[in-house]
KOLGU-4560 file (N, C-alpha, C; in nm, 3 decimals, padded with zeros to 5 digits):
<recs>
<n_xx: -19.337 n_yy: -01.042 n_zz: 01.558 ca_xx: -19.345 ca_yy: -01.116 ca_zz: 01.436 c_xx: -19.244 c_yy: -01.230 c_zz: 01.433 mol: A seq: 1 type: UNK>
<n_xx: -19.128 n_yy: -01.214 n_zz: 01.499 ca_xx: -19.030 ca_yy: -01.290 ca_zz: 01.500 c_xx: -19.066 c_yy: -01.422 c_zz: 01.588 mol: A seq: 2 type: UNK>
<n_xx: -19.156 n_yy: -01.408 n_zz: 01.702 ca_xx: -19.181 ca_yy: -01.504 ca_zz: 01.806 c_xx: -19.257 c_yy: -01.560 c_zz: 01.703 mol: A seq: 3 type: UNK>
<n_xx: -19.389 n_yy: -01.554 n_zz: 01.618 ca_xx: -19.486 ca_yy: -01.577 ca_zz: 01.548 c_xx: -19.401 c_yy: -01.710 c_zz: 01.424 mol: A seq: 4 type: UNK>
<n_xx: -19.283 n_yy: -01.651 n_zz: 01.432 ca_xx: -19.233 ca_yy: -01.721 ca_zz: 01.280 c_xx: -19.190 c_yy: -01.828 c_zz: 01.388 mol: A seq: 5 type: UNK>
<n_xx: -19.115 n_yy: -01.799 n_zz: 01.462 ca_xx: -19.060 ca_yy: -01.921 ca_zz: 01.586 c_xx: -19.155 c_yy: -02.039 c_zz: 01.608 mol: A seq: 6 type: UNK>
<n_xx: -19.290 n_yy: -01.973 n_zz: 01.654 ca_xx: -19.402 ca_yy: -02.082 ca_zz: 01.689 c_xx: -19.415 c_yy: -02.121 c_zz: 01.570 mol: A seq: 7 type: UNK>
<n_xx: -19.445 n_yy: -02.088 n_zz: 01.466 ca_xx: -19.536 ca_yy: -02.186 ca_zz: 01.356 c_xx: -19.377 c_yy: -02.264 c_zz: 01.310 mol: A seq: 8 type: UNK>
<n_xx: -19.263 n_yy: -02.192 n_zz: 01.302 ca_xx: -19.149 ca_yy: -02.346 ca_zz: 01.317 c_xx: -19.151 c_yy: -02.458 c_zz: 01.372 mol: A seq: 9 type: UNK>
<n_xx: -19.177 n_yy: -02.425 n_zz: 01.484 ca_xx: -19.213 ca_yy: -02.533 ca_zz: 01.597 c_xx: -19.295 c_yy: -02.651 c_zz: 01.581 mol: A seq: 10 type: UNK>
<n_xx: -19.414 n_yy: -02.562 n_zz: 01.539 ca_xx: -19.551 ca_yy: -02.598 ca_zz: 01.546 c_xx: -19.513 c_yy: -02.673 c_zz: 01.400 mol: A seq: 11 type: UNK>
<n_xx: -19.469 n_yy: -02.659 n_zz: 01.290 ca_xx: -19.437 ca_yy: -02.763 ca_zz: 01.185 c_xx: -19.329 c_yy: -02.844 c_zz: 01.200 mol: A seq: 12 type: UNK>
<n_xx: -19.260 n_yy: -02.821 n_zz: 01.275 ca_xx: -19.129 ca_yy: -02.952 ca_zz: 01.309 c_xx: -19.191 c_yy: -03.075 c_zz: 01.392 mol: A seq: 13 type: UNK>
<n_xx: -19.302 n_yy: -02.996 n_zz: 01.448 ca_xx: -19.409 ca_yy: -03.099 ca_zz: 01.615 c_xx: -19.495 c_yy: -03.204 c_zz: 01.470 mol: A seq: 14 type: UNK>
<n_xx: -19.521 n_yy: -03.134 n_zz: 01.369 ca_xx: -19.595 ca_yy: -03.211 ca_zz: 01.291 c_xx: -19.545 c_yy: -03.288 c_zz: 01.187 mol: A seq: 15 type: UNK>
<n_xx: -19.413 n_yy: -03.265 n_zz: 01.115 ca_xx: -19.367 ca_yy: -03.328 ca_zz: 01.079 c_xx: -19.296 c_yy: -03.455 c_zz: 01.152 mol: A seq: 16 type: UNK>
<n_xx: -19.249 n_yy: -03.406 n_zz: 01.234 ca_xx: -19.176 ca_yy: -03.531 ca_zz: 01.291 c_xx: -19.279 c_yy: -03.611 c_zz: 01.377 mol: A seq: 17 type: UNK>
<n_xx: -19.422 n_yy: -03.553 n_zz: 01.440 ca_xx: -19.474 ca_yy: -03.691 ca_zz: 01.556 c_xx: -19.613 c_yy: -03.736 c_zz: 01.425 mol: A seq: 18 type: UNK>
<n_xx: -19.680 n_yy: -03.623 n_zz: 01.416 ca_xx: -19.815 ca_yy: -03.617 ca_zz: 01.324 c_xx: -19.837 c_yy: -03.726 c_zz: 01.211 mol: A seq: 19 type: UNK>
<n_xx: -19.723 n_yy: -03.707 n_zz: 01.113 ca_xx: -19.754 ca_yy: -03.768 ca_zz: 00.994 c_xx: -19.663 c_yy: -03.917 c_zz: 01.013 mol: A seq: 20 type: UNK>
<n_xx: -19.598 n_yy: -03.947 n_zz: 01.103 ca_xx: -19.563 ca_yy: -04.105 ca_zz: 01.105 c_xx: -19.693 c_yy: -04.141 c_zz: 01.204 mol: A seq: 21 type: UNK>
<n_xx: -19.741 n_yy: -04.065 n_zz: 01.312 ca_xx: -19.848 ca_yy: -04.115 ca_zz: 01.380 c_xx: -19.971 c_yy: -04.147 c_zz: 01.259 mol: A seq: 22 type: UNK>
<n_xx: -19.976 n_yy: -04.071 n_zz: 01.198 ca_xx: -20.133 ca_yy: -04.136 ca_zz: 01.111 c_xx: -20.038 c_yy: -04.185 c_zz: 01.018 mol: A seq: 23 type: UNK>
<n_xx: -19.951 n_yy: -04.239 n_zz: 00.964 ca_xx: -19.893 ca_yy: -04.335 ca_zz: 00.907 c_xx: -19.909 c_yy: -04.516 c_zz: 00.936 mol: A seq: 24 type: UNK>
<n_xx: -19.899 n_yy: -04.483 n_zz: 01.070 ca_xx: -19.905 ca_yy: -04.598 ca_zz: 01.165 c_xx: -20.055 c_yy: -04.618 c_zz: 01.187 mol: A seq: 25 type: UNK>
<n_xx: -20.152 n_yy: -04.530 n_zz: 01.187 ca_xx: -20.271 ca_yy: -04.534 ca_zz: 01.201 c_xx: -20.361 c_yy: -04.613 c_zz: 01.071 mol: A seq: 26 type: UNK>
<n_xx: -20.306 n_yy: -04.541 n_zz: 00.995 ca_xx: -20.297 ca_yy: -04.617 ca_zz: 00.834 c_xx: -20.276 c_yy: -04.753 c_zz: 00.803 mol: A seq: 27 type: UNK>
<n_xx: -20.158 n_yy: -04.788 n_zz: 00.852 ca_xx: -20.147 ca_yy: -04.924 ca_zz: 00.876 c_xx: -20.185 c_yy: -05.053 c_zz: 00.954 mol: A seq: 28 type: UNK>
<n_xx: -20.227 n_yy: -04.999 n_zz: 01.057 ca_xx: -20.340 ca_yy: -05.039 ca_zz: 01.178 c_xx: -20.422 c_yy: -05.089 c_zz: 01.120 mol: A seq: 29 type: UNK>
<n_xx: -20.506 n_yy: -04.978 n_zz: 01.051 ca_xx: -20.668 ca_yy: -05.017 ca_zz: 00.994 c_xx: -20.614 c_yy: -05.112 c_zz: 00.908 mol: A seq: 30 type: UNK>
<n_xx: -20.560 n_yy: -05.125 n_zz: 00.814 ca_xx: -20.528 ca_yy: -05.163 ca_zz: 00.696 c_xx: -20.491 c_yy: -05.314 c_zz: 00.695 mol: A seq: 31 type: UNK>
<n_xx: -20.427 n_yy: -05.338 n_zz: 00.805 ca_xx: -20.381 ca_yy: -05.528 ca_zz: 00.887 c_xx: -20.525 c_yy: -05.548 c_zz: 00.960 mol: A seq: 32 type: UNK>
<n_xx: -20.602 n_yy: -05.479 n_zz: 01.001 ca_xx: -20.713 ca_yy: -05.528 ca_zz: 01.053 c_xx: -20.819 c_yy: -05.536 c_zz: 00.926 mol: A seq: 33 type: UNK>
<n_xx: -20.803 n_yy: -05.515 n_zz: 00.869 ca_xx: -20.904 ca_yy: -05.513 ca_zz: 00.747 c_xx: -20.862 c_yy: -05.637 c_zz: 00.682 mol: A seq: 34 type: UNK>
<n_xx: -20.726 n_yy: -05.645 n_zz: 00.657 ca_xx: -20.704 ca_yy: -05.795 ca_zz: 00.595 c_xx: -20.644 c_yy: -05.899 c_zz: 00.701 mol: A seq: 35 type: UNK>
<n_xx: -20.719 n_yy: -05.861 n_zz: 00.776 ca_xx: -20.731 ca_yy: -06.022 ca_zz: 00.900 c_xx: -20.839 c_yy: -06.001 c_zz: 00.902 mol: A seq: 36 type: UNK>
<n_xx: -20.967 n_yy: -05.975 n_zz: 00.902 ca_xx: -21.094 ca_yy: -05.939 ca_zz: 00.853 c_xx: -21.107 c_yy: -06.049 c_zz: 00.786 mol: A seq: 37 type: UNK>
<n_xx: -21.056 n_yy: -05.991 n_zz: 00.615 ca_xx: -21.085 ca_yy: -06.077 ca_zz: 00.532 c_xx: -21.022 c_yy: -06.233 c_zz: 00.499 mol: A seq: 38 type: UNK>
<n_xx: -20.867 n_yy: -06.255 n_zz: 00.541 ca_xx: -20.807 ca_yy: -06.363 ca_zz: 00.621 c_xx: -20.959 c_yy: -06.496 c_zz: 00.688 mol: A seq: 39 type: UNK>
<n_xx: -20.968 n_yy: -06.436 n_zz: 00.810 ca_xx: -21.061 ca_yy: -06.496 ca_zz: 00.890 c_xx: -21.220 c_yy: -06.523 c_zz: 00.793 mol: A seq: 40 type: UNK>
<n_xx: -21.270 n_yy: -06.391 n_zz: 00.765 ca_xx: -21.388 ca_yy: -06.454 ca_zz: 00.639 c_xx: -21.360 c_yy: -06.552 c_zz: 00.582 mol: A seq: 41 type: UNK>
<n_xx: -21.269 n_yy: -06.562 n_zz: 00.489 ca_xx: -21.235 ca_yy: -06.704 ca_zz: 00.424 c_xx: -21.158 c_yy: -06.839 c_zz: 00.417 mol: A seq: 42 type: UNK>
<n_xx: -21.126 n_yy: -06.797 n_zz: 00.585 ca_xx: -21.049 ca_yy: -06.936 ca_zz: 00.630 c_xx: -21.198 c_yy: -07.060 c_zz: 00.671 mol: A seq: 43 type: UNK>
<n_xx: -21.271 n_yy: -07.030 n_zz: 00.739 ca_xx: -21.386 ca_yy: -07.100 ca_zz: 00.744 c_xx: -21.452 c_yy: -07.134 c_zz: 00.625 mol: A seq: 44 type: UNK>
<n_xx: -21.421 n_yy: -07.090 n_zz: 00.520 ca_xx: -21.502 ca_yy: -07.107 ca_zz: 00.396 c_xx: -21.446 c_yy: -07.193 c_zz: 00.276 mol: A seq: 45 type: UNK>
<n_xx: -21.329 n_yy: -07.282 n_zz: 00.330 ca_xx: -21.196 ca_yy: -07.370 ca_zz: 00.241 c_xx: -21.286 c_yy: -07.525 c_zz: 00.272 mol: A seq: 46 type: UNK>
<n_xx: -21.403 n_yy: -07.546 n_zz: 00.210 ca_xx: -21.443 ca_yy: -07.745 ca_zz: 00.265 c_xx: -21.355 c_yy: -07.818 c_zz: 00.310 mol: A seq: 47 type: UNK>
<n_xx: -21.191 n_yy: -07.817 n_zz: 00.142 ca_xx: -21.113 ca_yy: -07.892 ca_zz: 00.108 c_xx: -21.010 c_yy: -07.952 c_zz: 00.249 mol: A seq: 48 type: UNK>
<n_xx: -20.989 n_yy: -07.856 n_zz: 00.366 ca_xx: -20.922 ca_yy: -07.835 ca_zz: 00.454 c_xx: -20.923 c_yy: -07.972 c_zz: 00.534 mol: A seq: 49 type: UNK>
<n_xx: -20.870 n_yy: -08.072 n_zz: 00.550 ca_xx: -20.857 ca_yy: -08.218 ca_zz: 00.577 c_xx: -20.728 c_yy: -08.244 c_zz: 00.647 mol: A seq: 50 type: UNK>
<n_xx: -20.780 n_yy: -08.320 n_zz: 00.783 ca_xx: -20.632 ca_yy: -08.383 ca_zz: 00.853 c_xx: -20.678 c_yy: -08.554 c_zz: 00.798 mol: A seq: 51 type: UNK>
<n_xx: -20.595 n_yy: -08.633 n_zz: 00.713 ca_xx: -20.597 ca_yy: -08.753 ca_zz: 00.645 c_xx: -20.512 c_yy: -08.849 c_zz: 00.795 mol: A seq: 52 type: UNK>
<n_xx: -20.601 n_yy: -08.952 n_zz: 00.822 ca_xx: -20.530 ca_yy: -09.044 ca_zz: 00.913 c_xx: -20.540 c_yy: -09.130 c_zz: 00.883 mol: A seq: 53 type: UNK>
<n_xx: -20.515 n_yy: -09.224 n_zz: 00.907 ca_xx: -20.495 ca_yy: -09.353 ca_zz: 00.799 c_xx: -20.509 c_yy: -09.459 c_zz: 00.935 mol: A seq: 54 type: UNK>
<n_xx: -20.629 n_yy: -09.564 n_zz: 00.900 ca_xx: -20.694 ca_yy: -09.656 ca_zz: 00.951 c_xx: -20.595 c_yy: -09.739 c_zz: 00.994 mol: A seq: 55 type: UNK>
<n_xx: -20.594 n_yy: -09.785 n_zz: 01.134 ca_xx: -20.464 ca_yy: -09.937 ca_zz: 01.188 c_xx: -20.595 c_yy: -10.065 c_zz: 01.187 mol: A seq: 56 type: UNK>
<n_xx: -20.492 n_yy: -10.101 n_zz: 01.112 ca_xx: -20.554 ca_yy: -10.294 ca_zz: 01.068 c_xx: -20.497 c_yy: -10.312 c_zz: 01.193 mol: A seq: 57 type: UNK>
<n_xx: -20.380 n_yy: -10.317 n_zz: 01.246 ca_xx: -20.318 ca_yy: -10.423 ca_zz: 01.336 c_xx: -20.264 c_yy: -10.534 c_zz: 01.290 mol: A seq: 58 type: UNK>
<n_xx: -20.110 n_yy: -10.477 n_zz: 01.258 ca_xx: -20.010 ca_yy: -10.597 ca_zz: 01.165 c_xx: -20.004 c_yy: -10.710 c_zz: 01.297 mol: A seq: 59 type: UNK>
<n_xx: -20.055 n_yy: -10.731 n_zz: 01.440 ca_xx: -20.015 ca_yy: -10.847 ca_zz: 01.520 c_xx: -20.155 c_yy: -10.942 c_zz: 01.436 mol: A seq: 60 type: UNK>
<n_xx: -20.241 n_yy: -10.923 n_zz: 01.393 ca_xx: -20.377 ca_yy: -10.956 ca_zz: 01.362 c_xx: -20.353 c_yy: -11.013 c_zz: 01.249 mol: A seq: 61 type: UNK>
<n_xx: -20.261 n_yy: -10.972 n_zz: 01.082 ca_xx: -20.264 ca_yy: -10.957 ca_zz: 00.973 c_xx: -20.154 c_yy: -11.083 c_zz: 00.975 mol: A seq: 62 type: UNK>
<n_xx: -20.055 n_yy: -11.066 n_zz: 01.039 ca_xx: -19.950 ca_yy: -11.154 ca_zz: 01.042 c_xx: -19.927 c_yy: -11.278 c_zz: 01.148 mol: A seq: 63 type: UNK>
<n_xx: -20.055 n_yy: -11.277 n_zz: 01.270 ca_xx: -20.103 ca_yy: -11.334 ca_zz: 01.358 c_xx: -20.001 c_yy: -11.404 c_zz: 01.422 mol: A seq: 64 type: UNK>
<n_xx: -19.927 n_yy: -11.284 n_zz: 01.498 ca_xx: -19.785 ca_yy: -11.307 ca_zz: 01.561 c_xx: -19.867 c_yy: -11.392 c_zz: 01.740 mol: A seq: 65 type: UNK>
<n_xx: -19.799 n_yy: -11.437 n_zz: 01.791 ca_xx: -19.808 ca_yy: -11.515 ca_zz: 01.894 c_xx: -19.799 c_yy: -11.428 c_zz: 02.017 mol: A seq: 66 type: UNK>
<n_xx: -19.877 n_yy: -11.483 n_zz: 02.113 ca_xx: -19.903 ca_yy: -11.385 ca_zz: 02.245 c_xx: -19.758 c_yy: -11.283 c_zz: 02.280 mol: A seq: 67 type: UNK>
<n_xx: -19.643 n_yy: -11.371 n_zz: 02.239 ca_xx: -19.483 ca_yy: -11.363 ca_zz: 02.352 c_xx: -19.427 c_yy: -11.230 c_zz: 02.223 mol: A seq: 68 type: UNK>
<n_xx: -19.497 n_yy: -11.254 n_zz: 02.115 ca_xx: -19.477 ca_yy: -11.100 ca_zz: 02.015 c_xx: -19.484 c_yy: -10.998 c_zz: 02.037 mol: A seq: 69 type: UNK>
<n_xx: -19.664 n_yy: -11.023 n_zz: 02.086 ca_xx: -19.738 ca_yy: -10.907 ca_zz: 02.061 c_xx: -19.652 c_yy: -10.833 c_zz: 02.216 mol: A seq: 70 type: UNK>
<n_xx: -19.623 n_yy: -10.940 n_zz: 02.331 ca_xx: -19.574 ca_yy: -10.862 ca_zz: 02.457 c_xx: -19.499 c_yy: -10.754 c_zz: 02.446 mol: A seq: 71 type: UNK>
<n_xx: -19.387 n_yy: -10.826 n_zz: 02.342 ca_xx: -19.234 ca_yy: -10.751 ca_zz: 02.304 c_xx: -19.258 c_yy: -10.610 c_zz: 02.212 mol: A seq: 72 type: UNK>
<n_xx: -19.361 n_yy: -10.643 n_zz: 02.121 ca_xx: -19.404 ca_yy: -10.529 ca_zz: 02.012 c_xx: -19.463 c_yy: -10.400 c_zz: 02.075 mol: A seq: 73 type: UNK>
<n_xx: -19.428 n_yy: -10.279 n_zz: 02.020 ca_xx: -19.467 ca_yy: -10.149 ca_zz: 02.064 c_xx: -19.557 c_yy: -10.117 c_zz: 02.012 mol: A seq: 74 type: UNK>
<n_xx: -19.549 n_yy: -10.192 n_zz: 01.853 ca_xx: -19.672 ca_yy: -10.131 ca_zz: 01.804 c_xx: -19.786 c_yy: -10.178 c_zz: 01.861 mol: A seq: 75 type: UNK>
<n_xx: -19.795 n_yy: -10.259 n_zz: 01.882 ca_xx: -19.939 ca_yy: -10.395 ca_zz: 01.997 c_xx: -19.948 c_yy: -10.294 c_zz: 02.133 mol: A seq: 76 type: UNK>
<n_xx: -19.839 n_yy: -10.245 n_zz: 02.185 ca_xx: -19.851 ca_yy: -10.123 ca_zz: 02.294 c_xx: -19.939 c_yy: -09.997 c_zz: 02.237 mol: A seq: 77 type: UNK>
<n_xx: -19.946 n_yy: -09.982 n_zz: 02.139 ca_xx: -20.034 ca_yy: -09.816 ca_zz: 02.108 c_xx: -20.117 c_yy: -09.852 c_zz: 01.990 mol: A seq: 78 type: UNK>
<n_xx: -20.205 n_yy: -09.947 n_zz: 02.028 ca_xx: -20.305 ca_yy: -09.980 ca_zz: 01.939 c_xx: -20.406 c_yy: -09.849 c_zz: 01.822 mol: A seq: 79 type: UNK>
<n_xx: -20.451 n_yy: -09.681 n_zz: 01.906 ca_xx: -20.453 ca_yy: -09.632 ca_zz: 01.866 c_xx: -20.382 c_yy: -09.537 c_zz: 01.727 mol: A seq: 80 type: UNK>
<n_xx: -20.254 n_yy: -09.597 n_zz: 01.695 ca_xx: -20.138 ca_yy: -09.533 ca_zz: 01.623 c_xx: -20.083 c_yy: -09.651 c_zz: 01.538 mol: A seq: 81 type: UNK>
<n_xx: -20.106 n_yy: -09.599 n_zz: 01.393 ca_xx: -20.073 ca_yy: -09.714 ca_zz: 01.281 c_xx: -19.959 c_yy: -09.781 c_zz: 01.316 mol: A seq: 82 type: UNK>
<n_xx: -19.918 n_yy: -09.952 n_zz: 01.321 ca_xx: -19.783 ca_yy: -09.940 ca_zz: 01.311 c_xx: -19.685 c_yy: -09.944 c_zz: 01.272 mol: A seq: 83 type: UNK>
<n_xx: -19.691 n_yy: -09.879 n_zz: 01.141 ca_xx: -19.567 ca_yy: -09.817 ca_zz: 01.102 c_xx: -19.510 c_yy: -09.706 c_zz: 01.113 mol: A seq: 84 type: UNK>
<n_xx: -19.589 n_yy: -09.587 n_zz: 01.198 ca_xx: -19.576 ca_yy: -09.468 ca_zz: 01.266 c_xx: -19.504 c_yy: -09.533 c_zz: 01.416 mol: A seq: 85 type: UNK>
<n_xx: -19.532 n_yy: -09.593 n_zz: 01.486 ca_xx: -19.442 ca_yy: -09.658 ca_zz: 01.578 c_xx: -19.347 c_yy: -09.745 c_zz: 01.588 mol: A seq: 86 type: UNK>
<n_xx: -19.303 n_yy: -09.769 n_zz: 01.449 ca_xx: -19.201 ca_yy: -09.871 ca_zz: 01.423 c_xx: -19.076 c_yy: -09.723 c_zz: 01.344 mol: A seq: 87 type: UNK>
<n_xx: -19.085 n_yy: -09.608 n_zz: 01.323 ca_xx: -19.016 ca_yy: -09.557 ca_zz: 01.252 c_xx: -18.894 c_yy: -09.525 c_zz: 01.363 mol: A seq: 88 type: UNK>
<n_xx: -18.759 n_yy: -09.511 n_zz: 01.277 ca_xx: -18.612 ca_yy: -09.536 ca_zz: 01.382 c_xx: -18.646 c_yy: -09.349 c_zz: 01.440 mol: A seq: 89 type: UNK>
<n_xx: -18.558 n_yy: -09.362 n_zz: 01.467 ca_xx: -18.493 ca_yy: -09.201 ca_zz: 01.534 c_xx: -18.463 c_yy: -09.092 c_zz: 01.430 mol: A seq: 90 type: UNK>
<n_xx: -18.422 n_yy: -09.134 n_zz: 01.316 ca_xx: -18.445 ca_yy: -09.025 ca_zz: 01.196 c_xx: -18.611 c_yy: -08.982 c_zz: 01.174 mol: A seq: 91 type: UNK>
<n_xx: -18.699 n_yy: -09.100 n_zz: 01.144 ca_xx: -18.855 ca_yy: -09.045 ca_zz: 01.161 c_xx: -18.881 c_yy: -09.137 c_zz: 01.045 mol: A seq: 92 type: UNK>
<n_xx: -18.755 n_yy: -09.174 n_zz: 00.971 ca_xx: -18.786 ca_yy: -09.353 ca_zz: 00.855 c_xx: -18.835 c_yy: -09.450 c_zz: 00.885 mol: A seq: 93 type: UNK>
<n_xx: -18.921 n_yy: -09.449 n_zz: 00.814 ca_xx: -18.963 ca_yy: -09.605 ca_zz: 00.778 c_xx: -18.877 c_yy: -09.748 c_zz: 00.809 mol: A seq: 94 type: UNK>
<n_xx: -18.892 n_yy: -09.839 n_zz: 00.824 ca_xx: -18.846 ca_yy: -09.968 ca_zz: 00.850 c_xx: -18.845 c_yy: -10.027 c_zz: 00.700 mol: A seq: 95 type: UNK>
<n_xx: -18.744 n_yy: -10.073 n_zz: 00.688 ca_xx: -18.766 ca_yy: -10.177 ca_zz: 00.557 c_xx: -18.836 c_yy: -10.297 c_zz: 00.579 mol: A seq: 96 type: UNK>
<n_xx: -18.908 n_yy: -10.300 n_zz: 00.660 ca_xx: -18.996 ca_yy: -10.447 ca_zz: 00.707 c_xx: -19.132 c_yy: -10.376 c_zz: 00.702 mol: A seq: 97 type: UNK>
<n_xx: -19.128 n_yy: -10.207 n_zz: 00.746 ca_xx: -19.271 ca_yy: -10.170 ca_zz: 00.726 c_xx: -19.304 c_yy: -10.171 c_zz: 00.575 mol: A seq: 98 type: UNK>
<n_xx: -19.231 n_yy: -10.100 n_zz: 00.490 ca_xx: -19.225 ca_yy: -10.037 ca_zz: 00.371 c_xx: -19.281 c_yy: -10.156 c_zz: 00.257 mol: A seq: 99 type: UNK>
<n_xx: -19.197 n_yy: -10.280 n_zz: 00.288 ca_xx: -19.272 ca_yy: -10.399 ca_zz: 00.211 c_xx: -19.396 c_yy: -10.486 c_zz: 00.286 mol: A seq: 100 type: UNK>
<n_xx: -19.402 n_yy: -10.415 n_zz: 00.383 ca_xx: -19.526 ca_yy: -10.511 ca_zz: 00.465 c_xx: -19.677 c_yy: -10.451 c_zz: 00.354 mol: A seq: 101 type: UNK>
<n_xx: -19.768 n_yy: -10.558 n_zz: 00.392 ca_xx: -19.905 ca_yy: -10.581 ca_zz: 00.306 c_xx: -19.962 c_yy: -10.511 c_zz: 00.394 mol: A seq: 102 type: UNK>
<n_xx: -19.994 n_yy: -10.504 n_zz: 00.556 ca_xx: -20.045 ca_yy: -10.367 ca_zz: 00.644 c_xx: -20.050 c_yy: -10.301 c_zz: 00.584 mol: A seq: 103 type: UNK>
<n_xx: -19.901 n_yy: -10.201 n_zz: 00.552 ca_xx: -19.907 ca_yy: -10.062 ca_zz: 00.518 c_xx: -19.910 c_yy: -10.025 c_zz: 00.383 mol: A seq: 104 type: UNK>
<n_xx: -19.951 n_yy: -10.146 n_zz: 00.279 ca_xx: -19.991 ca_yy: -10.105 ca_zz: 00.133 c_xx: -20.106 c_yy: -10.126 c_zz: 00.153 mol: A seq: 105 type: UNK>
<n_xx: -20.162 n_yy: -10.174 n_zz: 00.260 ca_xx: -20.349 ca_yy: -10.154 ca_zz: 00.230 c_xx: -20.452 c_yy: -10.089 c_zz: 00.309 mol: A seq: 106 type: UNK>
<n_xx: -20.345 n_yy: -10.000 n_zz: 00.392 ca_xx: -20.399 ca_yy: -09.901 ca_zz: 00.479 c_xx: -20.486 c_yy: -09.793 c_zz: 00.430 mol: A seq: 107 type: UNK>
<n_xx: -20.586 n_yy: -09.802 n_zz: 00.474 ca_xx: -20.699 ca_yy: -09.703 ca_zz: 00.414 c_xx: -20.690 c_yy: -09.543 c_zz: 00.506 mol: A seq: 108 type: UNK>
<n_xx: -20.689 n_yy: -09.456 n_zz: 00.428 ca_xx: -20.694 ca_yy: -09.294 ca_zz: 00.512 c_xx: -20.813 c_yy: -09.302 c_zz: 00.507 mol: A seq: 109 type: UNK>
<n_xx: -20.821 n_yy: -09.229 n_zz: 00.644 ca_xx: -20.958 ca_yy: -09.190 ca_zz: 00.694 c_xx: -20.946 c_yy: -09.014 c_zz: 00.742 mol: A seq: 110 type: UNK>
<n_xx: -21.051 n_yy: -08.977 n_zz: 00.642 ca_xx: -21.054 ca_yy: -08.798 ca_zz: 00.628 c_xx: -21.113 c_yy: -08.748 c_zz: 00.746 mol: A seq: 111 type: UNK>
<n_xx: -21.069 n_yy: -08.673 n_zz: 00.774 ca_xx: -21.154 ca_yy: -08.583 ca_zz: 00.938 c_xx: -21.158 c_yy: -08.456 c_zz: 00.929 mol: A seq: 112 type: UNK>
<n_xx: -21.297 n_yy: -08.408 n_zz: 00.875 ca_xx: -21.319 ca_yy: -08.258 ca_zz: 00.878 c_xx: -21.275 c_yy: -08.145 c_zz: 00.987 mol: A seq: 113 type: UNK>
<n_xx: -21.225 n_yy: -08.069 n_zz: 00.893 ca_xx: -21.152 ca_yy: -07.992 ca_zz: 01.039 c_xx: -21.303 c_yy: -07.882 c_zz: 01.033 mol: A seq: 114 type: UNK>
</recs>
């Protein structure tokens, strides 16, 4: 009787301590997969979701700087990329020459469905 009380000690210490944090964890498993489930359902389902880029006029064009300009200018180097995104210093600021320029107050965004 004494071995009998020994095993079922055992046998409830084996279950308390591995059993009930194991389906604890099991619990929680399902439970993050269920709401990445629903996560993912309704990430595809947001229209509003927009990367905004904003159209380059080409300030060498607007301000009709001279061939020996456009050489020196970086922005005239990356025609793809507005230029006042290539004129910004090493902090990631604006130029006070961009900021009042007529370019970049009449730059139109252009929306791109993600």
């Amino acid at each position: 009787m004494e071995n009998l009380n020994a095993i079922m000690s055992v046998t409830l210490g084996v279950i308390l301590r591995l059993a009930i944090p194991i389906a604890i964890t099991l619990l929680a498993v399902i439970g993050l997969k269920r709401l990445d489930q629903y996560w993912q359902a309704h990430a595809g389902s947001n229209p509003t979701l927009a990367i905004v880029k904003p159209k380059n006029t080409g300030c060498w064009d607007v301000k009709h700087c001279s061939a020996e300009d456009k050489a020196k200018c970086n922005a005239y180097a990356h025609p793809e990329t507005p230029c006042w995104q290539v004129k910004r210093n090493k902090q990631g600021q604006l130029s006070e020459a961009c900021v009042g320029c007529q370019v970049f107050h009449a730059a139109v965004p252009v929306t791109i469905q993600l």
